[in-house]
N, C-alpha and C positions, 0 to 999 in steps of 0.2 A: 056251572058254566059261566056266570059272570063274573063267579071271582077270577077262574082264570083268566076271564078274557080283561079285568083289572089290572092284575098281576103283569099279564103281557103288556098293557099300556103303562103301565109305571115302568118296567124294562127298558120299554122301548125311550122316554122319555128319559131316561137317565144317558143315553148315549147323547144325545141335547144338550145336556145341560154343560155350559164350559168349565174349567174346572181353573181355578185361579193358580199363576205362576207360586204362588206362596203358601199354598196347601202342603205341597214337602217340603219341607226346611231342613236342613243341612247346619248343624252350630262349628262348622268347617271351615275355614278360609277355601275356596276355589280357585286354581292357578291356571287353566288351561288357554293353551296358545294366546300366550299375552292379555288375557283376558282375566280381569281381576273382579271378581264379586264380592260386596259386602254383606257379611252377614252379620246380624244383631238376633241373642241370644233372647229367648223369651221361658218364660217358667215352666215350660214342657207338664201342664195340665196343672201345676204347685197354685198353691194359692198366694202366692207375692209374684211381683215381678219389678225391675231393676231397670229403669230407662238410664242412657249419660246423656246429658244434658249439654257437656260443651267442656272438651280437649283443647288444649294448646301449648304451647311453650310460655315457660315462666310463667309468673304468677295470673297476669289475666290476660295476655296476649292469644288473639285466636289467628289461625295459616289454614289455608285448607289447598291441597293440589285436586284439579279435576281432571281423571283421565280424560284423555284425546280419543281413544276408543270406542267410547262410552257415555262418555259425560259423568261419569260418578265422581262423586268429592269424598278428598279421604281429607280428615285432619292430620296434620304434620307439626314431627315433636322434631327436635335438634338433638343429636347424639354429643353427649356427657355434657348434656344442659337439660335443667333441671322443667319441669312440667307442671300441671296442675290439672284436675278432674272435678267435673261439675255431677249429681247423678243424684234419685231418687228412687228410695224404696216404697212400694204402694201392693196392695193386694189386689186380686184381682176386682174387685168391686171396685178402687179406685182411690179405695183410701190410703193413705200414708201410713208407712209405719215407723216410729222412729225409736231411738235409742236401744240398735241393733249392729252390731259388729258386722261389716263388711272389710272385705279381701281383696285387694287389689296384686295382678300380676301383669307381668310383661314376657310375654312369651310363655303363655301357659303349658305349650307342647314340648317347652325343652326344659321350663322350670317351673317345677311342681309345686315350688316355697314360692308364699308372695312375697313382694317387694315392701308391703306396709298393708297396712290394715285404721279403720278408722269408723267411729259411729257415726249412725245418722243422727238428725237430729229430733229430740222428741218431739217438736210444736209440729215441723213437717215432714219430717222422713225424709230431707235431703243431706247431703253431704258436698265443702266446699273443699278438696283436698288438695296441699301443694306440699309437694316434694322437697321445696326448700325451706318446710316450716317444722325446726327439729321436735314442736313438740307433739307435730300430726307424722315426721319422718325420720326419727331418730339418728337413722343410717347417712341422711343427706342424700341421698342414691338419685339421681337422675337416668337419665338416660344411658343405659351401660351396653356394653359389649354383649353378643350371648354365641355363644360357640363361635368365637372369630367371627358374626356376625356384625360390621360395621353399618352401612345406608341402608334401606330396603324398606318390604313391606313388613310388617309388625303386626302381632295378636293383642291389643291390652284389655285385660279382663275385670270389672268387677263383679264380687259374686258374694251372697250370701249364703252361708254353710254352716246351719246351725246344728250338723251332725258331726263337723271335721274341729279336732282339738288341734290348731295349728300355733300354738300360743309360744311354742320353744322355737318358732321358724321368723317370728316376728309378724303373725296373725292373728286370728280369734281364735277364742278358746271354744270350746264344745258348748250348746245351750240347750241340754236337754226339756230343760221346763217348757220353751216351746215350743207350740203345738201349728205353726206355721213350717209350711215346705221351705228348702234352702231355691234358691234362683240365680242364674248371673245373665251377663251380658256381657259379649265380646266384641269390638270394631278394631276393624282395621285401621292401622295409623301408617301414616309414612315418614320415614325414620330418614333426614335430611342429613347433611353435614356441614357446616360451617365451612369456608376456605380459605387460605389466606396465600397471597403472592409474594415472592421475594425476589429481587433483581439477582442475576447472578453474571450478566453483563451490563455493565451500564452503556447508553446514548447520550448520555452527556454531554456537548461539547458547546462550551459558552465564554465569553472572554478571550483572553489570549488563545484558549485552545477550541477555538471555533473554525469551523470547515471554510475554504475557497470557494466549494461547489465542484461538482463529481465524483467526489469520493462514497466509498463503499461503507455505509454504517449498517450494525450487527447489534442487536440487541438481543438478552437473553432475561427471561424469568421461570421461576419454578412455583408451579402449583400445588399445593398443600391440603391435606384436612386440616385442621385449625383444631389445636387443644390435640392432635394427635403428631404432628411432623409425619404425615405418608402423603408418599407422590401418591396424583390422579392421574390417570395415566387417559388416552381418548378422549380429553376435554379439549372444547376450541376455543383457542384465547387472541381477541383479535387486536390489534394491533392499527390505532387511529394517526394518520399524518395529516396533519394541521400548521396552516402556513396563517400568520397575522398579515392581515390587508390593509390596505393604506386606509379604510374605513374604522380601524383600530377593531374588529372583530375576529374571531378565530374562525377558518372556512376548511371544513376537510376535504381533502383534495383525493385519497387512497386510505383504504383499508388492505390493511393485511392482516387475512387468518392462517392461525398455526396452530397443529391439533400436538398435545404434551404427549411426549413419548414415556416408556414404563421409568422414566425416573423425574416426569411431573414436567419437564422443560420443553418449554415452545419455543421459539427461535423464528426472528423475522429478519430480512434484508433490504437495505431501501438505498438508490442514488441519491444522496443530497442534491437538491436542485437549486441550491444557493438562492438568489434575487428575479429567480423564474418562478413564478407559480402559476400554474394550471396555462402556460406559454403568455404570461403578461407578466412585467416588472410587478417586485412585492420588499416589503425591505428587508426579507432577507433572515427572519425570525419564523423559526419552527419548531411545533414539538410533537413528540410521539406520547400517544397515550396508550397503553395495557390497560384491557378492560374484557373479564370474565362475565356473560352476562346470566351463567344457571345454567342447571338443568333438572332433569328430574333427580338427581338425587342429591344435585351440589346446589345451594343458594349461590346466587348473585356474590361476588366482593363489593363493596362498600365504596372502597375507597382506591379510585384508582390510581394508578403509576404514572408519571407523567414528567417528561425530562425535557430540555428546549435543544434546540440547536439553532446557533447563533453566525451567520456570515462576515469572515474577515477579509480583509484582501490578500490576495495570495502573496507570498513572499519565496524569494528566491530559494532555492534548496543549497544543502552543499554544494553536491556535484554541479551547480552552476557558477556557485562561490569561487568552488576549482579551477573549472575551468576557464571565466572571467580572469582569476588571477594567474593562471599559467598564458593566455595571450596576453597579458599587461607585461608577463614577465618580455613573454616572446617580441613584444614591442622593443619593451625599452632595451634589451639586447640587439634588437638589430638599430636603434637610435643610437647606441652605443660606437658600433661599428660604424655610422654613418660619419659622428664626430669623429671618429680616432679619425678615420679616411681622410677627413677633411682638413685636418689637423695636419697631418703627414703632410700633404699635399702643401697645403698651406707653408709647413716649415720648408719645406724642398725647393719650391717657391722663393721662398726668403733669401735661402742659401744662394742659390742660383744666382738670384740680384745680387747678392751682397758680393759672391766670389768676382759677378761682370762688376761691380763698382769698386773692390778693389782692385782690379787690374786697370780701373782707369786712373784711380790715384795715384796706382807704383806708378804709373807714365809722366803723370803730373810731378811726382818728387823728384822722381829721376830729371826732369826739365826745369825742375826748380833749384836742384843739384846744381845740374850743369851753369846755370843760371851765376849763381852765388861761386863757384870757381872761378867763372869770367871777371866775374866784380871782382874776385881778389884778384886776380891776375894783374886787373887795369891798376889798381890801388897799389899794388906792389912796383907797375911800370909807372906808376908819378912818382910816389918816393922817392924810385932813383931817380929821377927828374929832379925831384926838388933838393937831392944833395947835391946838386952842380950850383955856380954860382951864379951862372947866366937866366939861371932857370927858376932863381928868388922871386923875379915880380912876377913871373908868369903862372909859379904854381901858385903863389897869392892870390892871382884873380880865380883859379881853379878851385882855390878850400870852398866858396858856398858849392862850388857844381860838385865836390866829391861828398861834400855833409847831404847833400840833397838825394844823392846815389847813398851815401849807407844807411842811412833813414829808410830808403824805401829796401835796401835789402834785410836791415830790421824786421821791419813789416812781413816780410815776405817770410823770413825765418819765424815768428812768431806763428803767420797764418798755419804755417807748416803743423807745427806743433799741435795747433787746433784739430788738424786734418788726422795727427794722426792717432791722439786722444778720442773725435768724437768714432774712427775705426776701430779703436779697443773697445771702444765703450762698447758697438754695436757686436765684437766678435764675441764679448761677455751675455750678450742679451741674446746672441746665439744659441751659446751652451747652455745658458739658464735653460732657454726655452725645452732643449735640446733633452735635457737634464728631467723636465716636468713631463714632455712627452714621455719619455721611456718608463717615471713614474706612473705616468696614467694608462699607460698602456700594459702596467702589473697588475695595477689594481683592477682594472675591465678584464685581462684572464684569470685574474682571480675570481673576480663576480662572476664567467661562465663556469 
């Protein structure tokens, strides 16, 4: 009777008792609803067991990503760059054991060969192993591809297998003399990607070929894996505008984000805002920077992009060129017209005078005519006068009065001649004139 009622209280007590999360173990990756669990292999009852002591890229560099989820830290290797592994073999009492052939893989579920193989050490059963050390990695083999598997999550395994002859694969060979169980251990790694940016439109515009302000600027780049040339396609690549301030510092004024479409290219638009920034004078100096900042599977770029935009004063276009010079034409055509008008006029004018001053001259000659008939007429009636003989002393005293009269009708004949000289002269400067008009006014229908 009391052992049963024992019995029944050790039952009973066993439903009590809590039972640790780690009691099943799983040497599985677990993937369910975004939820990523790390599992590390342990010697499944063997007498060794295989701690890793410290993952990273190249030789001594350590990365770790901590899910958002969860908080768990996975270490993170770079795809087709090269790794290293830190790890110790120990039994289970605690001792080391060294100068033992260990197996390293990378995706054990899809590849059964390992990648390299390498001893521990005798003094303490650890292992310093890098992938870029040909004479611990012959192959060189870093971080490679596995079934078109590029970013992601990763199994990498090492493991002691002292029953498996893996020596034709680039592993250990069989060890039957020992009398220790084989062990591994497997963690999850996150398998990142390098990326690199390339302009494939440029914002440039500095010097002579710098903006007035308003104008529509377009810039373009393309997002990369790095060491591979493939677009990323859903990454957001932001795009920083920055104006220099009269305090000679750079002040960013807008971002713009642009997520790469499936051929890696983001694409931004921005108004140049010339010698305004953020509505306050600035001199007029800007630049745009491209800057990728990560994500879970893409690292950060480095080195960003970054091109200025430079304010000039605006300058006239053609089509004002044009048109400026089609009203200048339109001016001096109708200035054109104005002279000839006035020319015309002018000469019409002229003629007009000159026809009324020659009709007062004919009047004047004709009277100056008349004039000079009379004197010979008189001249001719003393003559006969003075063939008489009565008429000796009288036309004697008459020679000063008749010398005094043809002196001035000299005079008078001479004046004439002047009169009628300085009227050719003026009916020549006429026709000259007369002559240059009808030329200018060829040459002006010629120029319309």
């Amino acid at each position: 009777m009391e052992r049963k009622f024992y019995l029944v209280l050790i039952i009973t007590c066993l439903f009590f008792i809590p039972l640790s999360p780690t009691f099943f173990h799983s040497n599985d990756m677990q993937i369910i609803d975004d939820r990523i669990k790390h599992t590390q292999g342990q010697d499944n009852g063997s007498s060794t067991s295989i701690n890793i002591t410290e993952i990273g890229p190249f030789e001594s560099s350590v990365e770790t990503f901590v899910a958002p989820n969860n908080g768990t830290e996975f270490p993170v290797l770079y795809l087709k760059e090269s790794f290293h592994i830190d790890a110790i073999l120990s039994q289970s009492n605690g001792q080391s054991v060294g100068d033992k052939c260990l197996n390293i893989y990378l995706d054990p579920q899809d590849n059964i060969r390992p990648i390299s193989s390498i001893n521990t050490s005798a003094s303490d059963g650890m292992i310093e192993w890098f992938s870029g050390n040909p004479s611990q990695n012959p192959s060189l083999r870093g971080v490679e591809t596995t079934g078109g598997k590029l970013e992601g999550f990763r199994i990498l395994r090492v493991a002691y297998e002292p029953t498996e002859d893996l020596s034709n694969y680039g592993g250990c060979g069989e060890d039957s003399s020992d009398t220790l169980n084989g062990s591994n251990m497997d963690i999850v790694v996150l398998v990142r990607n390098r990326v690199d940016i390339r302009v494939s439109q440029s914002w440039s515009y500095v010097d002579e070929n710098g903006l007035s302000g308003g104008e529509l600027v377009i810039g373009e780049v393309v997002l990369l894996r790095d060491r591979l040339d493939l677009a990323i396609e859903n990454e957001k690549v932001s795009f920083q505008c920055q104006y220099y301030s009269y305090s000679e510092e750079w002040v960013t004024e807008l971002v713009i984000n642009s997520t790469t479409n499936e051929q890696g290219i983001a694409v931004f638009e921005w108004e140049f805002e010339g010698r305004t920034c953020e509505g306050q004078p600035c001199p007029g100096v800007w630049r745009i920077i491209a800057h990728y900042q990560g994500s879970m599977f893409f690292a950060p770029f480095q080195d960003n992009i970054s091109f200025e935009l430079q304010y000039i004063q605006p300058v006239k276009s053609d089509s004002n060129v044009v048109d400026a010079g089609s009203e200048d034409e339109n001016w001096d055509t109708a200035m054109d017209i104005v002279e000839i008008s006035a020319l015309i006029i002018s000469l019409i004018s002229l003629l007009l005078y000159l026809v009324f001053r020659d009709k007062e001259k004919d009047s004047d000659l004709d009277e100056l005519a008349e004039k000079i008939v009379s004197k010979q007429k008189f001249i001719e009636e003393k003559e006969n006068t003075l063939t008489k003989p009565s008429g000796i002393p009288q036309s004697q005293e008459q020679i000063p009065t008749m010398e005094t009269h043809d002196n001035g009708l000299k005079q008078d004949l001479e004046d004439a001649r002047k009169n009628v000289t300085i009227v050719q002269n003026i009916t020549y400067n006429i026709q000259d004139s007369s002559i240059v008009g009808d030329m200018n006014t060829g040459i002006n229908s010629d120029t319309e």
